[in-house]
C-alpha positions as CSV (number, residue, x, y, z in Angstrom):
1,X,121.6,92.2,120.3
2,X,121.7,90.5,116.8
3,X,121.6,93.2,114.1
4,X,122.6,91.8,110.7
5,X,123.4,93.9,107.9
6,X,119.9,94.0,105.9
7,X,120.5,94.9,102.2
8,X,116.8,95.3,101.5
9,X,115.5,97.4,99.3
10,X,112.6,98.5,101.5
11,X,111.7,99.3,104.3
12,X,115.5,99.9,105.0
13,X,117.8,99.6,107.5
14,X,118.0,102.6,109.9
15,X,120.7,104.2,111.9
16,X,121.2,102.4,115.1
17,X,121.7,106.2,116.9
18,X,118.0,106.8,115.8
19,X,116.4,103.6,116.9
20,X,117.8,103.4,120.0
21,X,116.4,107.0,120.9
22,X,113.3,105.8,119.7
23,X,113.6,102.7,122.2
24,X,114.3,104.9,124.7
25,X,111.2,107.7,124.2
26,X,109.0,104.8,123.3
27,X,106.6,104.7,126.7
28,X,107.4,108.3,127.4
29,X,107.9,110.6,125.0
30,X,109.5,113.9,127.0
31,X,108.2,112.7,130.0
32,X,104.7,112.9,128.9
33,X,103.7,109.7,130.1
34,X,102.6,108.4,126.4
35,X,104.5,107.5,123.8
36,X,104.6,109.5,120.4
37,X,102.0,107.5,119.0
38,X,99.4,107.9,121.1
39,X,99.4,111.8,121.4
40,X,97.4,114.5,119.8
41,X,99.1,115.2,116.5
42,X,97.6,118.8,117.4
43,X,99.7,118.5,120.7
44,X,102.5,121.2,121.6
45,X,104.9,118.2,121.7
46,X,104.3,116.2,118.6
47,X,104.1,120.0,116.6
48,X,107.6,120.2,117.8
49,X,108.4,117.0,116.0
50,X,106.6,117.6,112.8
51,X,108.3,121.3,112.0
52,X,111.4,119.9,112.8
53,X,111.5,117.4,110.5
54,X,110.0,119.2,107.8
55,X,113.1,121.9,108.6
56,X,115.5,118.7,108.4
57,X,114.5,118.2,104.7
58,X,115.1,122.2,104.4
59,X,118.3,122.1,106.0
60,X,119.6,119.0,104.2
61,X,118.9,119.8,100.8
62,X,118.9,124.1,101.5
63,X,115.4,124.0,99.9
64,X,114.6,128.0,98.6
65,X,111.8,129.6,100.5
66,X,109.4,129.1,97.6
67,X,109.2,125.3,98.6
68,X,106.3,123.5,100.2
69,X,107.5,120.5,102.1
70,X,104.3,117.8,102.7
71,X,104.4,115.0,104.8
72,X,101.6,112.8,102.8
73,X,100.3,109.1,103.2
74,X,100.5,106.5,100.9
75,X,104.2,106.7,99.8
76,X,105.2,107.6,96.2
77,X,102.7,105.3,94.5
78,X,100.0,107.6,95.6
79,X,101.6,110.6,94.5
80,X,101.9,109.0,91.0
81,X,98.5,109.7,90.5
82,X,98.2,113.1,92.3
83,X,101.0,114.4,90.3
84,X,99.2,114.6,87.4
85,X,95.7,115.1,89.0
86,X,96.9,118.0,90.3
87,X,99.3,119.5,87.7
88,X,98.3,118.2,84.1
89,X,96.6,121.1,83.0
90,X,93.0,120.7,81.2
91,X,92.6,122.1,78.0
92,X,89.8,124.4,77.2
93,X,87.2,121.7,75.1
94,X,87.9,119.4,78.0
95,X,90.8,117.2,77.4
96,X,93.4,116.3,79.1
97,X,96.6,117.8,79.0
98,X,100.4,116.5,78.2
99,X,103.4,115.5,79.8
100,X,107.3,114.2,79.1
101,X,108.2,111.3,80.9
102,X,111.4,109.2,80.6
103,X,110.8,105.3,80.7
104,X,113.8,104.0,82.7
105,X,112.2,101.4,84.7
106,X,110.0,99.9,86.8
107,X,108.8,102.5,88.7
108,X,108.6,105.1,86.1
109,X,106.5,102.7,83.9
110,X,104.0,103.0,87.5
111,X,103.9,106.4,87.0
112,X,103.5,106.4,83.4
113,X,100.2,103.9,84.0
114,X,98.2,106.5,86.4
115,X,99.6,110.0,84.3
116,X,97.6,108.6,81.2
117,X,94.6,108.5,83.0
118,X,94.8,112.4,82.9
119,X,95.7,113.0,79.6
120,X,98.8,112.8,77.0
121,X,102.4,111.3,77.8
122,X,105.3,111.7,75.2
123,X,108.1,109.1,75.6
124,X,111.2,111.1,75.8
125,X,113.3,108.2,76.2
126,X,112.1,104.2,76.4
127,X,114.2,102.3,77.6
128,X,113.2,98.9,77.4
129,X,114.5,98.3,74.5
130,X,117.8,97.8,76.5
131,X,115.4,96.2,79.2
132,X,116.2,99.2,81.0
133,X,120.0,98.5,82.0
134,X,120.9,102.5,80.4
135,X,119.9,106.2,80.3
136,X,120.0,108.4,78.3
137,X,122.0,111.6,77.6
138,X,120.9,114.4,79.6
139,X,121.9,117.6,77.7
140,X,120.2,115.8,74.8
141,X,116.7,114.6,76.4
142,X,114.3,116.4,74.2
143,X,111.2,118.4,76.0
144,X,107.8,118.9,73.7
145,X,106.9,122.4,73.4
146,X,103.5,123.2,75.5
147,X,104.3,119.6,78.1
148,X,103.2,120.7,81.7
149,X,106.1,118.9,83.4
150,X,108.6,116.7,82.6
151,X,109.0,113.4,84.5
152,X,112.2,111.5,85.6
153,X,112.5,108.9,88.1
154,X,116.3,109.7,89.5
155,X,117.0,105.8,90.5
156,X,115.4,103.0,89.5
157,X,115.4,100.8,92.8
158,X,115.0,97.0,90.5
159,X,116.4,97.9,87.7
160,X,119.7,99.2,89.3
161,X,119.9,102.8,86.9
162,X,120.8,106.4,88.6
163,X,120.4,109.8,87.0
164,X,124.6,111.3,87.7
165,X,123.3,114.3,86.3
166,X,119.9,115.8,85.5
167,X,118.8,117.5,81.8
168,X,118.2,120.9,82.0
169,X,114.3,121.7,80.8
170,X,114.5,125.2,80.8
171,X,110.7,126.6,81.5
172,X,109.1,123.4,81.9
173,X,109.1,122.4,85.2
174,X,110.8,119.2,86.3
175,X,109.4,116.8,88.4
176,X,111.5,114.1,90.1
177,X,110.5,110.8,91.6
178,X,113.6,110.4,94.2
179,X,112.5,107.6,96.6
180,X,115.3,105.5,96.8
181,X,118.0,108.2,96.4
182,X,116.5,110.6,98.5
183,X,119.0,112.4,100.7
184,X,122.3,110.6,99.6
185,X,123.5,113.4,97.6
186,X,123.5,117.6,96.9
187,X,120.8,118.4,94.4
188,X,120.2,121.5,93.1
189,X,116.6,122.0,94.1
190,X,115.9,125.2,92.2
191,X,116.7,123.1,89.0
192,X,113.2,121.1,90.3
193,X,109.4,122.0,90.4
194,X,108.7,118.6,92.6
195,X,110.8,116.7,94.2
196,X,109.1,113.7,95.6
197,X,109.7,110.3,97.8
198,X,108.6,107.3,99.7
199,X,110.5,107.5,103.3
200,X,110.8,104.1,103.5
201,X,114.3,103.9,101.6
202,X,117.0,106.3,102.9
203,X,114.5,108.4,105.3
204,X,112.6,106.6,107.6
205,X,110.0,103.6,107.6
206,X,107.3,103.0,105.5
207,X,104.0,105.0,105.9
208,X,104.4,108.6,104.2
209,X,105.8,110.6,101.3
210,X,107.7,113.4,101.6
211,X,107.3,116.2,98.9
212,X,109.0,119.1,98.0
213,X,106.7,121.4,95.7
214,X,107.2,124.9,94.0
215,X,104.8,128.0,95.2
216,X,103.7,128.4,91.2
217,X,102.7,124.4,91.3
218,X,100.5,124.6,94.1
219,X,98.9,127.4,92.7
220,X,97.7,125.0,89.8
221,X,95.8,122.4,91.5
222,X,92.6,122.6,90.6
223,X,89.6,123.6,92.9
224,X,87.6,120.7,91.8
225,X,89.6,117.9,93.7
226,X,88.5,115.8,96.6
227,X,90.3,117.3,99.7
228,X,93.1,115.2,100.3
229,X,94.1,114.6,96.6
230,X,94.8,117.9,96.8
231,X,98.6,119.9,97.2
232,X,96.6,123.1,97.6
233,X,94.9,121.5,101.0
234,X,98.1,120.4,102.7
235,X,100.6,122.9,101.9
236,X,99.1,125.9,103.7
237,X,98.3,123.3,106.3
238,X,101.8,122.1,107.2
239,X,100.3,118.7,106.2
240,X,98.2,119.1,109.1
241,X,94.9,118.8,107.4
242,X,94.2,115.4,109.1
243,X,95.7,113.6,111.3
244,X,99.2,112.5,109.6
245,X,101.3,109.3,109.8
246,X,102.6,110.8,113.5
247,X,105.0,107.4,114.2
248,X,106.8,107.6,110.6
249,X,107.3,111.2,111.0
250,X,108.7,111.4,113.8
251,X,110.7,108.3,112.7
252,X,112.2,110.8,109.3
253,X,112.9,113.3,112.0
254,X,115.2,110.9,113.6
255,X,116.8,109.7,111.0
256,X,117.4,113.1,109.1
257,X,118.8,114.5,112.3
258,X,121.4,111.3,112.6
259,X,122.3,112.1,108.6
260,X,122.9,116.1,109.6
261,X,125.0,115.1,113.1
262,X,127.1,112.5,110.2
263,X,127.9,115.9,108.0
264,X,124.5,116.1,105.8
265,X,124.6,115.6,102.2
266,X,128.2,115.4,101.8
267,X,128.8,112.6,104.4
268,X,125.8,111.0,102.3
269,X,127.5,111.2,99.2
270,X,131.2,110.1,100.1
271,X,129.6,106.8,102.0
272,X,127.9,105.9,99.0
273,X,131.0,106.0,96.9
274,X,132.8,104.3,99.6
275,X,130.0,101.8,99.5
276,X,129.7,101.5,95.8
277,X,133.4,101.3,94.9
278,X,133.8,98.2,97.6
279,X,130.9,95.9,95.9
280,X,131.3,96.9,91.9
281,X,135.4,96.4,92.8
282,X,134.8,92.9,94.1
283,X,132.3,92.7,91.1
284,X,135.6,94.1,88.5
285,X,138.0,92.0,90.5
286,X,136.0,88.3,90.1
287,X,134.6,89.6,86.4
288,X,134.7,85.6,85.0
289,X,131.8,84.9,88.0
290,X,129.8,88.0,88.7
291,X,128.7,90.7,86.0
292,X,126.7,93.5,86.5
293,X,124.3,94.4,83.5
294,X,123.5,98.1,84.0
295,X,125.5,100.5,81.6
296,X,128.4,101.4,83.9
297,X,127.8,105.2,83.1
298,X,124.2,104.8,84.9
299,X,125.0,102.7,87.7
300,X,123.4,103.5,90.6
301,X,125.1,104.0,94.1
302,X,122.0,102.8,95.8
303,X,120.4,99.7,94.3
304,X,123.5,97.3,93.0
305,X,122.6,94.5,91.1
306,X,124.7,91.8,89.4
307,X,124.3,88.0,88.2
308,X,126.1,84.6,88.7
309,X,126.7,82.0,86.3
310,X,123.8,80.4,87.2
311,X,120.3,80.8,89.4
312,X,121.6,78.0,91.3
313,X,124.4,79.5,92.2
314,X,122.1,82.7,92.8
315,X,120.4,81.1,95.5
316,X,123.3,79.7,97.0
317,X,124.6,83.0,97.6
318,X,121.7,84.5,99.1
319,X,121.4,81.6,101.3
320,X,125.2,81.5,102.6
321,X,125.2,85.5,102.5
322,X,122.2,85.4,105.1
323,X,123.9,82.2,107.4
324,X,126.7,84.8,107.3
325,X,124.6,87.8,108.7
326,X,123.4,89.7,105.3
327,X,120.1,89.8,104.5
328,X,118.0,90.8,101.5
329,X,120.2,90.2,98.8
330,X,117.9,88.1,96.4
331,X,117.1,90.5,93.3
332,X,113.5,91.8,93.0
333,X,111.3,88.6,92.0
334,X,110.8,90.8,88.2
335,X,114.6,90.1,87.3
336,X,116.2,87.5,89.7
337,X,119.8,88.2,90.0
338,X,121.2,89.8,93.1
339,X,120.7,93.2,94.7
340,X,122.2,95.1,97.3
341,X,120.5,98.3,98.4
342,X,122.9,100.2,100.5
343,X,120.9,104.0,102.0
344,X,122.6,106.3,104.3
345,X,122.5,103.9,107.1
346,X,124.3,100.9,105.4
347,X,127.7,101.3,108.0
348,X,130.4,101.1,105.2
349,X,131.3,98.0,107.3
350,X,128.5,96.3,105.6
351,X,129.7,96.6,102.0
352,X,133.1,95.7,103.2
353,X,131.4,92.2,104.6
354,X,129.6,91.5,101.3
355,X,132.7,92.6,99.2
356,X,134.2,90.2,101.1
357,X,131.8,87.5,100.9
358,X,131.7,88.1,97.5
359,X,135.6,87.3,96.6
360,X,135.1,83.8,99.0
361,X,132.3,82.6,97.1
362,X,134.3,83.3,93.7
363,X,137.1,81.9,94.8
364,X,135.1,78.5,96.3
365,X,132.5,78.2,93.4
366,X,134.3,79.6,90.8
């Protein structure tokens, strides 16, 4: 077997423990005689799978009891347009209604596209005036009186930017795009009206969203929707209102059940430190040849990016990095530069080998 340590940003590298069961259960799932993928998602066997990995997420993150969790297709760019279908209120003449939403990248500038559709957006904080390398202050964000939500994206996956602490919004509820930090650290989720992610980045593969939704939210939707655009059709439904992305569920049930055997949230949290400490600290210790431009109080844990003195030199590295069994470390095509993306299931080996790598190539180009 030749498994390489794969820095992508997504679809991500999973724990070995988990694909190897999945190997294993492929033809025959529980001696069923089919595998997983081909049984009825309405099946004692596959219901087994689906509860269980919606508890996983309840377990990790000790979501209260007046949480939805949905299992829903189409990742987290779908669900920046149901977001505000669903919970930007329409005003009595007809208009739409008003959100906050902090600019901090990328993929909150996604979700800033579809939410105007639906009505008004206040920019709490833009930050591309810094091209989006800072954050702001949390205890000073500002929320506009009568908003419907406010909107943060936790970690910006290009642009390298993590929320280490969230702003308190008092009665307006909070709503959190947390795809690629999704289960690498405690969150309060009471502190949250939606909590929302891709799989594909610390979870399991690409194929589904999981979302974590407040009783009172659900209770907004409107009764006008299409069906599946609709939180108020899958909630009550277990997100068994059709058939649902059975392979990448049961994929996220794997992989959450590795992360709880590892120590949960905690063990999450202390490898990503671990992690982060040994690539910025080759980064600080060969400062004259790499830099990192993110403000270092927003640096994120999960997506690390940094420069060279040159794009020629960039593509150098990426090149010798993958001869030397490290894959995926070309920046997004947006910003060039370099990016490591290191989820749950980055062994802490992995960022040792590119901190490594990192110090030769200094000390040989340089």
């Amino acid at each position: 077997m030749n498994r390489i340590f794969n820095f992508s940003a997504g679809p991500c590298t999973l724990p070995l423990p988990a694909l190897e069961e999945a190997q294993a259960e492929f033809l025959d799932f529980q001696g069923t005689g089919m595998s997983v993928i081909e049984m009825s998602h309405r099946s004692k066997e596959y219901d087994a799978v689906h509860m269980e990995a919606m508890d996983l997420v309840r377990r990790l993150y000790g979501v209260p009891e007046n949480y939805k969790i949905m299992f829903l297709g189409g990742g987290a760019t779908l669900q920046f347009a149901m977001l505000p279908m669903n919970l930007m209120n329409k005003k009595s003449d007809g208009s739409g209604g008003s959100i906050d939403l902090t600019l901090t990248g990328a993929w909150a500038k996604k979700a800033l596209a579809d939410a105007k559709l639906f009505g008004t957006v206040n920019l709490t904080f833009d930050g591309s005036d810094s091209n989006f390398m800072t954050l702001p202050d949390p205890a000073g964000l500002p929320v506009t009186d009568g908003v419907d939500y406010v909107h943060l994206t936790s970690n910006e996956t290009i642009g390298g930017v993590q929320w280490q602490e969230f702003p308190d919004t008092g009665d307006t509820p909070l709503v959190c795009d947390m795809s690629s930090d999704f289960v690498s650290r405690k969150v309060d989720v009471s502190k949250f009206a939606v909590i929302y992610a891709g799989a594909q980045k610390n979870a399991g593969p690409a194929g589904a969203s999981i979302v974590i939704m407040r009783d009172d939210m659900i209770e907004r939707c409107p009764t006008d929707l299409p069906a599946y655009l609709s939180y108020a059709t899958h909630a009550p439904k277990d997100s068994m209102y059709n058939t649902p992305p059975v392979f990448t569920i049961y994929m996220i049930a794997k992989t959450l059940g590795w992360l709880e055997k590892q120590g949960g949230l905690d063990a999450a949290k202390k490898m990503a430190d671990q992690r982060a400490e040994l690539i910025y600290g080759a980064m600080n210790a060969n400062s004259e040849f790499y830099s990192c431009p993110v403000d270092a109080k927003c640096r994120s844990n999960m997506n690390i990016v940094w420069r060279l003195p040159s794009e020629d030199l960039e593509k150098q590295f990426v090149a010798e990095a993958l001869a030397e069994g490290m894959s995926g470390l070309k920046g997004h095509r947006s910003v060039g530069g370099c990016r490591a993306s290191v989820y749950n299931a980055m062994p802490v080996d992995g960022a040792k080998a590119l901190a490594d790598f990192m110090g030769e190539f200094a000390k040989k180009n340089g």
